[in-house]
N, C-alpha and C positions, 0 to 999 in steps of 0.2 A: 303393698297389695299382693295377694296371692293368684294367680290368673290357673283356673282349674278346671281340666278336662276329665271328669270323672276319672280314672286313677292316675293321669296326666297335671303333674303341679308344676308350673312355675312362676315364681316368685318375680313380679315385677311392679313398678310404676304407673307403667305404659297402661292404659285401657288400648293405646292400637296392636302391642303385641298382644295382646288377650284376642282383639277379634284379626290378627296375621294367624295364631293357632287357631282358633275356632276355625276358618276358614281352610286352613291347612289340613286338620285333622278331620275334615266332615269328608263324609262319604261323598258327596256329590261334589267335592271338588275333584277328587280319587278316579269317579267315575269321567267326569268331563274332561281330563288330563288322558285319561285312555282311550277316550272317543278319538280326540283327535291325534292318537299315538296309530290309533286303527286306521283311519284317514290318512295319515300322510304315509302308513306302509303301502297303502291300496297305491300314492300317489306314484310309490318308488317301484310298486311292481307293472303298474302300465307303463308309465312312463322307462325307456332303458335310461340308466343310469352311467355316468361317466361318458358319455360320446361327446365326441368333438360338434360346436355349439354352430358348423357350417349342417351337420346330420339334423338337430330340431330345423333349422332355417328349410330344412328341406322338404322334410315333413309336416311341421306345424304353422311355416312362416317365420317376416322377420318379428313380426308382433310379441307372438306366444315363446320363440324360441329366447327371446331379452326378457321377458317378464320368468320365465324358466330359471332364466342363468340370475337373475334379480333374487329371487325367493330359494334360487338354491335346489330348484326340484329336480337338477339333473344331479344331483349326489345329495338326494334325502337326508341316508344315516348318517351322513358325515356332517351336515348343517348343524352351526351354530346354535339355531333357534329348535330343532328336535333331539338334541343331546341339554338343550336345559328344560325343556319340554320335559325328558324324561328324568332330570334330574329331579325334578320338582314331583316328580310323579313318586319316586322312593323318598324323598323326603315326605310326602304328603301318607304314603302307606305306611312309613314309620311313623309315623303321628297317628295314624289310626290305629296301631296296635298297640305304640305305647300306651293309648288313651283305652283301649277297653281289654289290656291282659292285668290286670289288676282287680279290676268286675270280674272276669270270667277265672281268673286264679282261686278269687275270696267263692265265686258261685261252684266251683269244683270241690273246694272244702268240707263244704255247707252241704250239711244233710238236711235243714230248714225241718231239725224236729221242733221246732216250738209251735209248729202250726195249731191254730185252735179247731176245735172241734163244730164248730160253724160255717169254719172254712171248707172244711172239707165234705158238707153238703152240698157248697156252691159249683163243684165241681160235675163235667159231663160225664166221666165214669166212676161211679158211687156204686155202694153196696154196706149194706146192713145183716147181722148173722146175728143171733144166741151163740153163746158158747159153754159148752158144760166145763168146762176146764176153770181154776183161779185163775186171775187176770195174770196174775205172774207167771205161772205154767203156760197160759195161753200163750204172751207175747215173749216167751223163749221159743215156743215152736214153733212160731209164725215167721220167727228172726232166723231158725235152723232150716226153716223152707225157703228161704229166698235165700240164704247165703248157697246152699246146695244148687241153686237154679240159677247162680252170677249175682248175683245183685250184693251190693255193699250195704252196711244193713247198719242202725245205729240203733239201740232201746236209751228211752229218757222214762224215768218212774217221777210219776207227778203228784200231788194229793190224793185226786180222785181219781188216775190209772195209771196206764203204759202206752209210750209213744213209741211206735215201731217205725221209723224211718230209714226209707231205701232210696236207692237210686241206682240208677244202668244209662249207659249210652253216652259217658263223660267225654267220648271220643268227637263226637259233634262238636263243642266247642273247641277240640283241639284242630280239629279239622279247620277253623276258621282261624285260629292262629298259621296252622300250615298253610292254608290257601293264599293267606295276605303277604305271609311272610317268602309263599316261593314267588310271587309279585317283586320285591324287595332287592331279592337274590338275583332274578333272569331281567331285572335292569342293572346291575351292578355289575355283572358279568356282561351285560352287551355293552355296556360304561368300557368298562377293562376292554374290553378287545377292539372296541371301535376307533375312530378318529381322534377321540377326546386326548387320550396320551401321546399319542403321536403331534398332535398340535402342540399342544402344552411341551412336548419339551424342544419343537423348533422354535416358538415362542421367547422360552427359558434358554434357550443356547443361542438365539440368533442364528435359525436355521431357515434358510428362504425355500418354496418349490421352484423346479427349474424347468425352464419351458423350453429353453434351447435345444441344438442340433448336435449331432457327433456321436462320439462313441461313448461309455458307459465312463472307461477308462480315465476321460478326461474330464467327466463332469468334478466342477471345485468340492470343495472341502465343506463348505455353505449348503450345499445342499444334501447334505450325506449324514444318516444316522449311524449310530457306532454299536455295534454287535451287542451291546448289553442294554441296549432297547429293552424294555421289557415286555411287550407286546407291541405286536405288527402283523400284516397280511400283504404282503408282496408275488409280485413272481417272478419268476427267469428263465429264458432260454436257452436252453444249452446243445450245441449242436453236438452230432457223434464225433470221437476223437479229441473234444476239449472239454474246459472245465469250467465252472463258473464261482462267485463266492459273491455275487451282490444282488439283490432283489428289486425289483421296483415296485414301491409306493404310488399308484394313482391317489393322487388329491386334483380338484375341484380348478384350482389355477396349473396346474403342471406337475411334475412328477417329483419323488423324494426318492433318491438311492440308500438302501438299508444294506451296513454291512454284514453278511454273516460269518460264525465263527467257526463257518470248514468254507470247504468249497465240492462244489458237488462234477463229479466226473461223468459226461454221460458214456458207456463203454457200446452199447448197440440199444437202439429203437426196435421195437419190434409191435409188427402188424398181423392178425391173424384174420381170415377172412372166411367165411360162410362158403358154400358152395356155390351160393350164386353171387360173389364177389361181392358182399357187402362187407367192410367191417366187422368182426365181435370180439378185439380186447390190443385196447393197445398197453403196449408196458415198454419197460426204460430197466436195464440194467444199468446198473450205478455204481460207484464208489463214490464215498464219502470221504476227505480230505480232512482230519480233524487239526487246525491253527495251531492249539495249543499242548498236543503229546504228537502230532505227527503221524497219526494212526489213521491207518488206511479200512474202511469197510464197509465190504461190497453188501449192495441192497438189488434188490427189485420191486420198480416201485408200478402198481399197475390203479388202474380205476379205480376207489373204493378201496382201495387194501394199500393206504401210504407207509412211507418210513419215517420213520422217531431217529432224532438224534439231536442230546442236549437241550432236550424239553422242546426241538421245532418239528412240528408235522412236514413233509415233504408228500404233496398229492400230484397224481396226475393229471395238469389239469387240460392241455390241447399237445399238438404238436405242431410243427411249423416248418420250412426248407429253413435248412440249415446252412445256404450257400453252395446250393447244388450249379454245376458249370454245364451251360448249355451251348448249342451250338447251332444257329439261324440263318437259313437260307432264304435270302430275297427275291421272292418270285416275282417278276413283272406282269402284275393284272393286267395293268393300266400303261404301261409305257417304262421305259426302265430298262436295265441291265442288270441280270443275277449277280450276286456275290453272296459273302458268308460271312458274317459276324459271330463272336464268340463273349460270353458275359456270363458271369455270375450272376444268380437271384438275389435281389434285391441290392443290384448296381446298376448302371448304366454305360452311355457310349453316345459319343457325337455321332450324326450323321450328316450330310453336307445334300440338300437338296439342290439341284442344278446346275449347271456349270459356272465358271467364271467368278471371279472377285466378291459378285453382287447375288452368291450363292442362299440359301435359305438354310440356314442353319436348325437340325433338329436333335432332340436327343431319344434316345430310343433306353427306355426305361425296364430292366427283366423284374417284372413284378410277383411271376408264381410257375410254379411246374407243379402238376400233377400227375402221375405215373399212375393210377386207377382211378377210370372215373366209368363206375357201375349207372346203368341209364334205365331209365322204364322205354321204350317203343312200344309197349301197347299200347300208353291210357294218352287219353286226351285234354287233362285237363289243361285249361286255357288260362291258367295263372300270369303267363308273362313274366317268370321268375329268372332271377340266376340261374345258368343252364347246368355250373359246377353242384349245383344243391335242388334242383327239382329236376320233374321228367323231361327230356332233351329232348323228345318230341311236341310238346306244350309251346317251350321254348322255340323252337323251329317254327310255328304259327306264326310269327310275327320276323320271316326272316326276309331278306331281301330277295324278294324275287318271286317264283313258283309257290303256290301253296303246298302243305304236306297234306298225304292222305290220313284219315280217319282211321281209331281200331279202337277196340274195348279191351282186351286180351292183355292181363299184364305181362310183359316181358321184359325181366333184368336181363342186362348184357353188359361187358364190360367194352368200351372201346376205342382203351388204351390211354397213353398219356397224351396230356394236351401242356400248351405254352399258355403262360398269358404276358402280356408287355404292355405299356402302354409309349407313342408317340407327342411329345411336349415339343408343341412352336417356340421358337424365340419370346414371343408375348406369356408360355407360361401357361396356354391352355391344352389340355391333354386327352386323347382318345385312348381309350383301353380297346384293346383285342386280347380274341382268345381263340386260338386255332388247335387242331388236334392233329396227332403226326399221320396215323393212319388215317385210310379213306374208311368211310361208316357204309355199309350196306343199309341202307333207309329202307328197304324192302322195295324197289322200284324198278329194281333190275341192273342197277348200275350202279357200285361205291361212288361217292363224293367227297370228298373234302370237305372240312368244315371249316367256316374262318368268319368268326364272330366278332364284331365292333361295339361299339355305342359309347354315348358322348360322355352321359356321367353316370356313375355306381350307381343312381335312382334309378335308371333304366335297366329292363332287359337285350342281351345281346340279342342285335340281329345277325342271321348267317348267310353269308353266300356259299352256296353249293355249287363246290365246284365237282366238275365229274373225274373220274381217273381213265389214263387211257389204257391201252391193253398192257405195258409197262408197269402197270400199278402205279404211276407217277402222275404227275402234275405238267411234262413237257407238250403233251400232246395241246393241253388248252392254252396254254402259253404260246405255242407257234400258230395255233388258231388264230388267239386272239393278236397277234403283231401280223398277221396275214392280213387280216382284216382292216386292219388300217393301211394296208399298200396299196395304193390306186392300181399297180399295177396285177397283182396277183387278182385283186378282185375282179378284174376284166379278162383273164385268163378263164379265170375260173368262169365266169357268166357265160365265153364262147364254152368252153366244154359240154357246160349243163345243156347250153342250149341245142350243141350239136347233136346229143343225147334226146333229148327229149323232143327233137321235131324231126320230121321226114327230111332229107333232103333236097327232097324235087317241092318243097314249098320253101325257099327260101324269105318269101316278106312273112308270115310265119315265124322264124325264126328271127327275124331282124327285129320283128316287135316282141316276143319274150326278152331277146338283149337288152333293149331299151326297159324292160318292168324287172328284171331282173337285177340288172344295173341301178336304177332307182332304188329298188330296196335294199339292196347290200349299203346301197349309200345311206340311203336313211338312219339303217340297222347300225351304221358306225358312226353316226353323226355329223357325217358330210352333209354340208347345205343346211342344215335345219337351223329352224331360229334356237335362240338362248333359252334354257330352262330357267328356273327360281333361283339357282346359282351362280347363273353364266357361264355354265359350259352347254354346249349344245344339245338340245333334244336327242337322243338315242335310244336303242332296244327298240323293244316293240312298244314301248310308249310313242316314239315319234312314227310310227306305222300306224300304229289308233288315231293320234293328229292327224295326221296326214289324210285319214280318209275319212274324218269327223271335218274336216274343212272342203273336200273335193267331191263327197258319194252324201248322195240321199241316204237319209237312214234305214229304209226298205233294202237299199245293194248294201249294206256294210255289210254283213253277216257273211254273206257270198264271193263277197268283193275280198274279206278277209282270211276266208277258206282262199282261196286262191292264190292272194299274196304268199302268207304263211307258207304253202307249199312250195312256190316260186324258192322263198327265202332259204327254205328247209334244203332245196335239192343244189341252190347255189355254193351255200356253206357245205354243205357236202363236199364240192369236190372242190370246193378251197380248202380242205382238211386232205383231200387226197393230193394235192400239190406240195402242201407242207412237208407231206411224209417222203414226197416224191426227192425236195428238196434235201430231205435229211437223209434220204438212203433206205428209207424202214419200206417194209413192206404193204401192200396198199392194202384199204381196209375192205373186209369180203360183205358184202350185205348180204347181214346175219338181224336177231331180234337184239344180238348184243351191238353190234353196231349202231342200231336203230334206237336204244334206250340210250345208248352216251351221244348223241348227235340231239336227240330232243333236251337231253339236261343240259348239252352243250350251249346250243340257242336260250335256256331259260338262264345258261348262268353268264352268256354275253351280255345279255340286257341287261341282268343285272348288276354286271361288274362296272356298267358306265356308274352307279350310284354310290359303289365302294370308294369311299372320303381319299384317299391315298393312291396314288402310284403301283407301290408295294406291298406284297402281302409277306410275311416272316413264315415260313413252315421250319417247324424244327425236324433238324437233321439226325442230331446225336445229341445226348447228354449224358451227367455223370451224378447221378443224383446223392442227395447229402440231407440226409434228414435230421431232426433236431424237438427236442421234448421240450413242451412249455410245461412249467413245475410252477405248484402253487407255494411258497413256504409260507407257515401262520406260526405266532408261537403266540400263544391264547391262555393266559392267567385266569382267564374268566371262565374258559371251558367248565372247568368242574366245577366252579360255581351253579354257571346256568343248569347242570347236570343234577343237581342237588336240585336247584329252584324248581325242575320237572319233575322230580320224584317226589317233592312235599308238594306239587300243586296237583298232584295225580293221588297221594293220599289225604291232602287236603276235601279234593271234590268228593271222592269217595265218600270221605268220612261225611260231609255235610248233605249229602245226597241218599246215602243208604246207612246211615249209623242215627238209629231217632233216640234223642234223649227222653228217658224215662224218672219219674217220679213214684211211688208209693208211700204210704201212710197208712199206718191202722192202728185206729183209739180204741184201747182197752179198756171197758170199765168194769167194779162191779157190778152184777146183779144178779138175786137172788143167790142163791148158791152157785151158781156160776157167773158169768159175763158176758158183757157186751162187745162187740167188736162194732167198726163202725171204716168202711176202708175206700178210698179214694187213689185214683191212679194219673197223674199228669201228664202228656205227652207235646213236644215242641212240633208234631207235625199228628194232626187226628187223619187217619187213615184207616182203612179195614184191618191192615195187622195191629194195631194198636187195638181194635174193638177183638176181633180174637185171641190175643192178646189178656186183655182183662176179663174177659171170660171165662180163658185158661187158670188166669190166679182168682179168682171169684171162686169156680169149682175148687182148684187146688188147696185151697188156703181154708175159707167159708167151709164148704162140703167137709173136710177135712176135721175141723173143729166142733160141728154140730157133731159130727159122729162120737 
């Protein structure tokens, strides 16, 4: 049995291979193989690809996030089922073109002069002439007009005349061969560069992905591809001062180490910034370490403009700390005793929460330094985002404590470097912070400190503002806030105010401000009040709203709370001047500046009771170490797919604006001269095609009557 697809043959038994190619080679199988090649890239561009499968649980649920990791739609192009998806897709387009370059080679040929003279009435651009000329004369000049005007031109001499057959526009069907065939091309080349070879030969070598812990160094032998790979896309980090030579493979269950055959040196990072401190170009001075001659050669590799060596692209693709050594002072918010820790980005350090045997063990995790972080303080929007990556005043909406004021106005500003750590219990659960080393002018009248928390990467940091004192430091609210907790300083302080603030010749007067004043200090530090949601006691001015939401009519709150408030306001006062008193500093002068860190003072005790920890880490000092994340690709497919875009760009071209033309003119005798009799065909009837045959009607016709 011959199984035959118009100029597609082959020779079988089977009636089911006959309808496997029929089905193979039809266009509509072609078309519905691409539909949903279009679909599951839509799938791969919503969906982020390669994150760890606790990220969907968090966003989509446990539902969507296992049916994801089931079908594979958290690494699309690397799935099984869309690399034979497109497999089938170029064998299906090879079968299409096998099956009509054969018809459209033999119709390229073919000048189709044996057309009869019947036919070419049936035609919609037709015309009819006299001709004074012999039919032989005639259809010489009719063939020396169109050869002069493009056209490929063929005479056939018949009994009764001459056949003048033309054609123009052979580029349209070629155009349909380039179209299918750069189809063909830009899956073979995404084939080449993707997943597909790299499986196939962990497969074929007995190579596993590695999901394990540790250093790069010690991952086995099992998981490691060998420098003559022949395609791959990995990346590497390399910090300044050292070198790197192995790449890492993201696959779908864990990673695959690719060796390469240099090693790449990073010699200095470099950052260049805008005038209003944003970013515009980072680049990486390099040397390249060549394994096998020992040659050394220096590159720079920036955004957009990589370096080549040994057929691997090396691109810029992020940067990262590179093991920058900081240095952490522990501020007692909450209770506690200062000291100073020292760690490297991305190590950590024990901490020992408590005294005695039965202590709490913590680790205090250095997760990231930033040394610029350019901010908007005009705009408002209410995103609730990352405060490292959107406006730091947005981010501040949702901080612990005081709200922030409103502005339209954008204003970049840089404001400095911040830490970020995170805090991990013995049970393994961990709080990130992010604090910044300088105090931020919020526009309020008083720098603050910033020191941001939150439970997991889904949320945004909230911040406590903390105020600075005339020191520029952080001691002043620290000796506030341990004042505050001293039964006895608070009673100092409450006689002072009060001796102040009342006559002396009314002492009961004065014995009852002690008595309201005393209450609220207490309140305000969480003396006497019941248990919050946590179990630690009601504090700040929330246990003040209690308190007078249980004891005042709702008519006197308002009143009742203007009053406290101020009570509160003037007692903290001069518990701030006894601290200073204690320290030796000089006392503070009421000024509008003393007046603006005394109100942020009060908003940031209230809300230090709600700060999760003890301690807060402000960084001291550090020694920053930067470090280049490098893409390398070595991509056999590239100039493939490069070729598939240049024939599917002259492919459309061609089928889009190149219109295949026909002509014909029957010569016959009559009388002493001839008849002509002429017909024009076109694969697309449009207006240039009707003016067009208008053109060669006059041209040709007018031409020959004369």
């Amino acid at each position: 049995m011959t199984t035959a697809t118009s100029g597609l043959q082959i020779r079988s038994e089977s009636p089911r291979l006959r309808t496997a190619v029929e089905l193979l080679s039809s266009m509509r199988f072609s078309i519905s193989l691409l539909t949903v090649i279009c679909i599951a890239s839509v799938i791969g561009t919503i969906i982020q690809q390669q994150e760890p499968l606790v990220n969907y649980v968090d966003k989509f649920g446990p539902f969507w996030a296992q049916l994801f990791m089931a079908l594979k739609l958290n690494a699309v192009y690397s799935a099984a089922w869309f690399l034979v998806i497109l497999a089938f897709l170029v064998v299906s387009t090879s079968l299409c073109i096998a099956r009509n370059t054969p018809k459209i080679v033999t119709d390229l040929r073919a000048y189709k002069e044996n057309m009869r003279e019947q036919s070419l009435r049936a035609f919609h651009h037709r015309a009819e002439a006299p001709v004074a000329q012999a039919p032989e004369a005639a259809a010489s000049r009719i063939a020396q007009v169109l050869v002069h005007g493009g056209w490929k031109v063929k005479l056939q001499q018949r009994d009764s005349g001459w056949m003048v057959a033309a054609k123009r526009g052979a580029a349209n069907k070629v155009g349909y061969l380039a179209a299918h065939s750069a189809i063909v091309l830009v899956c073979l080349g995404g084939l080449l560069d993707g997943d597909m070879i790299v499986r196939a030969q962990m497969w074929l070598g007995g190579k596993t992905a590695f999901n394990g812990g540790g250093m790069i160094a010690d991952v086995p032998a099992q998981h490691r591809l060998p420098a003559s790979n022949p395609t791959f896309r990995g990346n590497l980090m390399v910090a300044e001062g050292t070198a790197s030579s192995t790449a890492v493979l993201n696959q779908s269950d864990g990673i695959v180490i690719q060796e390469l055959p240099f090693a790449i040196e990073l010699k200095k990072f470099i950052v260049e910034h805008y005038s209003t401190g944003m970013p515009k170009l980072f680049a990486s001075e390099i040397v390249i370490h060549d394994k096998a001659t020992g040659e050394k050669i220096p590159a720079r590799v920036e955004v957009n403009h990589p370096a080549s060596w040994r057929g691997i692209e090396i691109y810029q693709a992020s940067f990262d700390d590179g093991g920058s050594r900081v240095k952490l002072r522990a501020v007692p918010v909450n209770g506690g005793k200062p000291f100073e820790v020292e760690g490297v980005i991305g190590g950590s350090t024990q901490l020992t929460k408590g005294p005695g045997a039965g202590a709490e063990k913590m680790t205090l995790e250095f997760t990231g330094l930033r040394v610029i972080n350019v901010e908007n303080f005009g705009g408002m929007d209410k995103g609730g985002a990352d405060v490292r990556k959107v406006d730091l005043r947005a981010s501040l909406d949702a901080q612990l404590g005081a709200a922030n004021k409103s502005a339209t106005k954008k204003e970049l500003r840089n404001v400095g470097p911040s830490v970020s750590y995170k805090l991990r219990d013995a049970a393994g659960q961990a709080r990130e912070f992010n604090n910044y080393m300088a105090p931020v002018d919020m526009g309020d009248g008083v720098a603050v400190y910033l020191m941001g928390v939150r439970e997991t990467p889904a949320e945004a940091f909230r911040y406590l503002r903390v105020p600075a004192d005339d020191q520029g430091g952080l001691d002043g609210f620290v000796r506030l806030r341990q004042a505050l907790m001293d039964a006895d300083l608070r009673e100092k302080a409450v006689k002072r105010y009060a001796a102040k603030a009342t006559d002396p010749s009314n002492p009961e007067l004065a014995a009852q401000l002690v008595t309201s004043a005393s209450r609220a200090l207490a309140m305000f530090a969480g003396v006497g009040t019941p248990p919050g949601p946590g179990g630690k006691p009601v504090a700040g001015l929330q246990a003040i709203s209690d308190f007078m939401e249980a004891n005042l009519p709702e008519p006197e709150r308002a009143r009742a709370g203007e009053v406290l408030v101020r009570i509160l306001s003037g007692a903290l006062f001069e518990l701030a001047q006894l601290t200073r008193e204690q320290a030796g500093l000089k006392l503070l002068e009421p000024s509008e500046k003393t007046q603006a860190f005394m109100s942020q003072a009060v908003l940031a005790l209230s809300d230090v009771n709600a700060y999760p920890v003890p301690i807060a880490f402000e960084l001291a000092d550090f020694q920053q170490v930067q470090a280049s994340v490098f893409q390398v690709t070595r991509g056999p497919g590239k100039g493939i797919v490069y070729l598939g875009c240049a024939l599917l760009i002259l492919g459309v071209f061609a089928m889009l604006y190149v219109r295949e033309r026909r002509l014909w003119c029957w010569v016959t005798p009559a009388g002493e001269g001839a008849h002509c009799a002429m017909a024009l065909s076109s694969n697309r009837r449009t207006l240039d095609t009707d003016r067009e045959f208008e053109h060669l009607k006059e041209s040709l016709l007018a031409a020959k009557a004369a």
